[in-house]
C-alpha positions in Angstrom: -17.2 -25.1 20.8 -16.4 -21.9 19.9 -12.5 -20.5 19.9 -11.1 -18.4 22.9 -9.8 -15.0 21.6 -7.6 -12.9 24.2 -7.3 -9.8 23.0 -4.2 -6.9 24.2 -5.4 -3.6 23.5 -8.8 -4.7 23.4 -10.6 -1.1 24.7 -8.7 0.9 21.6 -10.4 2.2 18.6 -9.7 -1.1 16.7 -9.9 -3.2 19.4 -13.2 -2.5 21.2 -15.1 -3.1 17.3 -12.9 -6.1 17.5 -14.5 -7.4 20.6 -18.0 -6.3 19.5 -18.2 -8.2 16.1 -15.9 -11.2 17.5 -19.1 -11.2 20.2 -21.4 -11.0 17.9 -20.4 -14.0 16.3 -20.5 -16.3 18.9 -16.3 -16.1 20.2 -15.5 -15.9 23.9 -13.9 -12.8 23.9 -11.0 -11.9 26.7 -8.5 -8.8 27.3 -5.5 -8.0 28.9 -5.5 -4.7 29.9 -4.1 -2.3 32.8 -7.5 -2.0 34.7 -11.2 -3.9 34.3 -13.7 -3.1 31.9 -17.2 -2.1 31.9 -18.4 -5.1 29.6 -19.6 -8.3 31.9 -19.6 -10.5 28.3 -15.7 -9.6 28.3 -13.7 -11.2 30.7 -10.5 -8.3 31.7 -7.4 -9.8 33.1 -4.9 -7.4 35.0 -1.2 -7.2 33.2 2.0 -4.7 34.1 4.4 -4.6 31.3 6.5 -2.2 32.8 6.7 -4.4 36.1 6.7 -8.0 34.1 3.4 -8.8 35.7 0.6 -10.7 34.3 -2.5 -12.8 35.6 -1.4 -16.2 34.1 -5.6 -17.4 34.4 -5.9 -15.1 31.0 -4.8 -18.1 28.4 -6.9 -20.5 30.0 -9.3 -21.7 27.6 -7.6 -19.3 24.8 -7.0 -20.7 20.9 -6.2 -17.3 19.5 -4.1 -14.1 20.8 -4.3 -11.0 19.1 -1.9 -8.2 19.7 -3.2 -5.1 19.6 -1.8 -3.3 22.5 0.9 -0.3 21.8 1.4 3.6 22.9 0.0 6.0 20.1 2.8 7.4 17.6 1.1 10.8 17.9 0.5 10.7 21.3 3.2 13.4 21.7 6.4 14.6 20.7 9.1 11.9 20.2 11.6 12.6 22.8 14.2 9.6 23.6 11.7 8.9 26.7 8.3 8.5 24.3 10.3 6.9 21.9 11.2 4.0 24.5 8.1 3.8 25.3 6.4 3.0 21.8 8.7 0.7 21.3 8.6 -1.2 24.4 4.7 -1.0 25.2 4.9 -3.3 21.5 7.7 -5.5 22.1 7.9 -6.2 26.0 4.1 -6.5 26.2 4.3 -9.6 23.5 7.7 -10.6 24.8 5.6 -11.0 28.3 2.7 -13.1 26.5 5.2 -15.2 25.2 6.9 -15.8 28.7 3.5 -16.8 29.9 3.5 -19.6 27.0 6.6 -20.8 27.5 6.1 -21.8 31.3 2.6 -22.7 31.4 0.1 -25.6 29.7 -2.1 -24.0 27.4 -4.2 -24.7 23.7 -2.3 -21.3 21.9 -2.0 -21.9 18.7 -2.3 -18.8 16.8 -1.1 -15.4 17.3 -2.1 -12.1 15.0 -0.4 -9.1 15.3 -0.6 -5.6 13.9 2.0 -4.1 12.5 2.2 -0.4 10.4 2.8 0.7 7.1 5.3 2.8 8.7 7.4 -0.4 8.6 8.3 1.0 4.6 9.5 4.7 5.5 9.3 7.1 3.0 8.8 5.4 -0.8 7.9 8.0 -2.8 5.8 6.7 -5.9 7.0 3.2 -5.1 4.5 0.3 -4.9 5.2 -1.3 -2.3 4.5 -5.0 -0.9 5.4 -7.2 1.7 9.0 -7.8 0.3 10.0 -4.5 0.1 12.7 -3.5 2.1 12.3 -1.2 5.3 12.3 2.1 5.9 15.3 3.6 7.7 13.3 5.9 9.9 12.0 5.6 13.4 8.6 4.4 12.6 10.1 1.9 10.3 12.6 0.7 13.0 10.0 0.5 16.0 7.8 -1.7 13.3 11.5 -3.8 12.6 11.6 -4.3 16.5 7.7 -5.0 16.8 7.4 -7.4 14.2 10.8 -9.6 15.1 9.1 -9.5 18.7 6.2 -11.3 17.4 8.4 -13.6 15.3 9.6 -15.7 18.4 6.2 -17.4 18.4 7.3 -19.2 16.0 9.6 -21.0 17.8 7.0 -21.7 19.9 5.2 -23.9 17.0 2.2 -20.7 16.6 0.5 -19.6 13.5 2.0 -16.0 13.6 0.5 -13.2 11.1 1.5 -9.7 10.8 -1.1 -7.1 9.6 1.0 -4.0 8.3 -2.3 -1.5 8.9 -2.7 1.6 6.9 -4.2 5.0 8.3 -7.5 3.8 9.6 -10.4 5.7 8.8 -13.1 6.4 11.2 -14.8 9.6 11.8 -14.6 9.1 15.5 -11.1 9.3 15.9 -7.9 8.5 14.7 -6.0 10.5 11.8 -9.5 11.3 9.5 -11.3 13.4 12.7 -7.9 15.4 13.0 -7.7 15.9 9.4 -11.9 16.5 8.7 -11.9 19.0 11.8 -9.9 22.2 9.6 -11.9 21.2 6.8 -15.1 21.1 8.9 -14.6 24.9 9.3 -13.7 25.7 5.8 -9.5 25.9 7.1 -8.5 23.0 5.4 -5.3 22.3 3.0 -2.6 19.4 1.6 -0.1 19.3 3.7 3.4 19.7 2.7 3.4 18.8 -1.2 0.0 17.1 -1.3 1.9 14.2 -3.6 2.5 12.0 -0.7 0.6 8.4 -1.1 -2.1 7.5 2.1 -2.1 3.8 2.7 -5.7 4.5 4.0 -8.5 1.4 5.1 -12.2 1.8 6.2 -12.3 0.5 9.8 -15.1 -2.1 9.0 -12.3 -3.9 6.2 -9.7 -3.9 9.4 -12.2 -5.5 11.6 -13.3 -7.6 9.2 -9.8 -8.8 7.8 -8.8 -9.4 11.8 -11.7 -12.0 11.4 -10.8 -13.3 8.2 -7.7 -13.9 9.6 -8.6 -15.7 12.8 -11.1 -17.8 10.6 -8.2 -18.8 8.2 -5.9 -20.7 9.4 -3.8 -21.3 6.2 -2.9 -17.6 6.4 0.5 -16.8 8.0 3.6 -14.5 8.0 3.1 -10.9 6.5 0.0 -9.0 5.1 -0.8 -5.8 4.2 -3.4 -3.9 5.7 -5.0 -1.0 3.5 -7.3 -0.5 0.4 -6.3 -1.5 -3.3 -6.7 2.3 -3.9 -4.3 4.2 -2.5 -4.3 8.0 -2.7 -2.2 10.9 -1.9 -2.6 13.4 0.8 -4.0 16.2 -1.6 -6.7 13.6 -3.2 -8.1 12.7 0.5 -8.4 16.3 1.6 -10.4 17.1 -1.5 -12.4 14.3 -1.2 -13.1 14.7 2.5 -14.0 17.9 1.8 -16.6 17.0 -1.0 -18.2 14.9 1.5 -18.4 17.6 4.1 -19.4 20.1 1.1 -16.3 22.7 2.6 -14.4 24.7 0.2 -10.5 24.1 0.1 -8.9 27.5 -0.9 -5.8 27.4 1.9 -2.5 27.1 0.2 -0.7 23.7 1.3 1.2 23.8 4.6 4.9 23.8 3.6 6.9 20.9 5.2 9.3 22.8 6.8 6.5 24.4 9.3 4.8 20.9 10.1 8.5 20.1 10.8 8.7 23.1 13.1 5.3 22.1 14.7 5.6 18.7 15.3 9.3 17.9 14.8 10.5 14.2 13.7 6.8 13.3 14.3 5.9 15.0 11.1 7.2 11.4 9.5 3.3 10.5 10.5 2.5 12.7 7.8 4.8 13.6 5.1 6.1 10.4 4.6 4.5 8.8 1.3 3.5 4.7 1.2 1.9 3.5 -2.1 0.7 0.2 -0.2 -0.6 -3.0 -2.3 -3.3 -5.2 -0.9 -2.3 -7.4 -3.8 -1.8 -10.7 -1.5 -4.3 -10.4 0.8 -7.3 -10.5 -2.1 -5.6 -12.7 -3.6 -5.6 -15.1 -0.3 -9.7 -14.4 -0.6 -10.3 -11.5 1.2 -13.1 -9.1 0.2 -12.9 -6.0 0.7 -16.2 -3.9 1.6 -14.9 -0.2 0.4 -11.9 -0.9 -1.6 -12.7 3.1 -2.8 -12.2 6.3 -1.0 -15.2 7.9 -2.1 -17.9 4.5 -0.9 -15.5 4.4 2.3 -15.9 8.4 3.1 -19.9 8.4 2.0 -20.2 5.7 4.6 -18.4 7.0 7.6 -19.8 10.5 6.9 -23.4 8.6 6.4 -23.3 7.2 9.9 -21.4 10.3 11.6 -24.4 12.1 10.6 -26.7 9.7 11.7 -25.4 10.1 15.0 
């Protein structure tokens, strides 16, 4: 019999290829999301983190939780209200799973969470892995909070494993579309010094590591989750640019005006995080474009295609 995987933030850009390859390959697939979905193969159960509510039928049958569900970081300026809110929507929405758990039979026994690079602040030219300390920022503090959230499973006697996830690349959305759309009109440039390091991953590898990782049960604790080749700001614009065949002749954008423009949120960018993916291959995962140049030729391949 096949595992049950509940899924939170199963309709986001991670989470609905999630669902479609965990399909694929035989799982029965659940979410917990604010309203139903469209997809009859998915069961949706109805939860209200902001109210404590949750339809306690959605563990039923259920080996495997993964937590995907969380406000965007740039889905607007960081006031003290949105700030509260990115925090929370990652903490309280586990810290309500976990509730569930504690006052109800169920067959729970792993839970895989993902984390954020951001968890490291700004490093410089620092490699960094999972032992190195944390950041003192606010990203690095909401990851802090996120990750001890997801820690109390273990006192529950669950497999818990923490996937610290670089800047995911897909040409559909996320942070490569915002950065490939100036370039796409020949307006591209680095942004602030250019030197800043890009924990970047191809969106197949984070799909496919969330499998690896629900197909592993020997993994635990804290992995992270991007490439083995890190580059810096100024080496992905040129090469997204090659692929597009767009000239880059803008000088950089100074820090000081994305600080202007975007205010504490410009962390998102000019923060630098030289990420190794050391212990993950060496825990036996493959990756599929451990390069920037295979992962851009195939996202650019299909986004043509299309």
């Amino acid at each position: 019999m096949s595992k049950g995987i509940l899924l939170t933030g199963g309709s986001g850009l991670v989470g609905s290829k999630l669902t479609k390859l965990l399909l694929d390959k035989g799982y029965a697939v659940s979410h917990l999301s604010r309203k139903h979905g469209n997809d009859p193969k998915v069961k949706t159960y109805i939860w209200d983190v902001s109210k404590w509510q949750i339809d306690e039928r959605c563990i039923e049958g259920v080996d495997t939780i993964v937590h995907l569900a969380g406000a965007s970081v740039a889905g607007g300026r960081w006031t003290n209200k949105r700030k509260k809110e990115i925090i929370e929507s990652r903490t309280k929405s586990i810290g309500l799973v976990y509730q569930l758990l504690k006052r109800k039979s169920h067959q729970v026994s792993t839970v895989i969470s993902a984390s954020a690079t951001g968890y490291y602040g700004d490093r410089g030219d620092e490699l960094l892995t999972e032992d190195s300390a944390p950041g003192s920022n606010f990203l690095a503090n909401c990851c802090l909070q996120w990750e001890h959230a997801v820690d109390i499973g273990e006192s529950l006697s669950l497999r818990v494993l923490k996937l610290r996830t670089g800047v995911v690349l897909d040409a559909k959305g996320g942070a490569l579309s915002k950065l490939a759309a100036p370039v796409k009109f020949g307006l591209g440039s680095p942004l602030g010094n250019g030197k800043q390091w890009i924990p970047w991953i191809h969106e197949q590898d984070v799909i496919n590591l969330y499998l690896y990782s629900i197909e592993n049960d020997n993994l635990s604790g804290i992995y992270n989750m991007a490439a083995p080749n890190p580059v810096t700001n100024k080496q992905l614009t040129r090469a997204v640019a090659k692929e597009l065949h767009r000239p880059l002749w803008l000088p950089k954008v100074p820090a000081f005006a994305l600080d202007l423009l975007l205010g504490e949120m410009s962390t998102i960018i000019l923060d630098s995080q030289k990420v190794s993916a050391q212990k993950i291959e060496e825990a036996g995962f493959k990756f599929q474009y451990p390069t920037l140049t295979w992962a851009l030729k195939d996202i650019y391949k299909k986004d043509i295609n299309k």
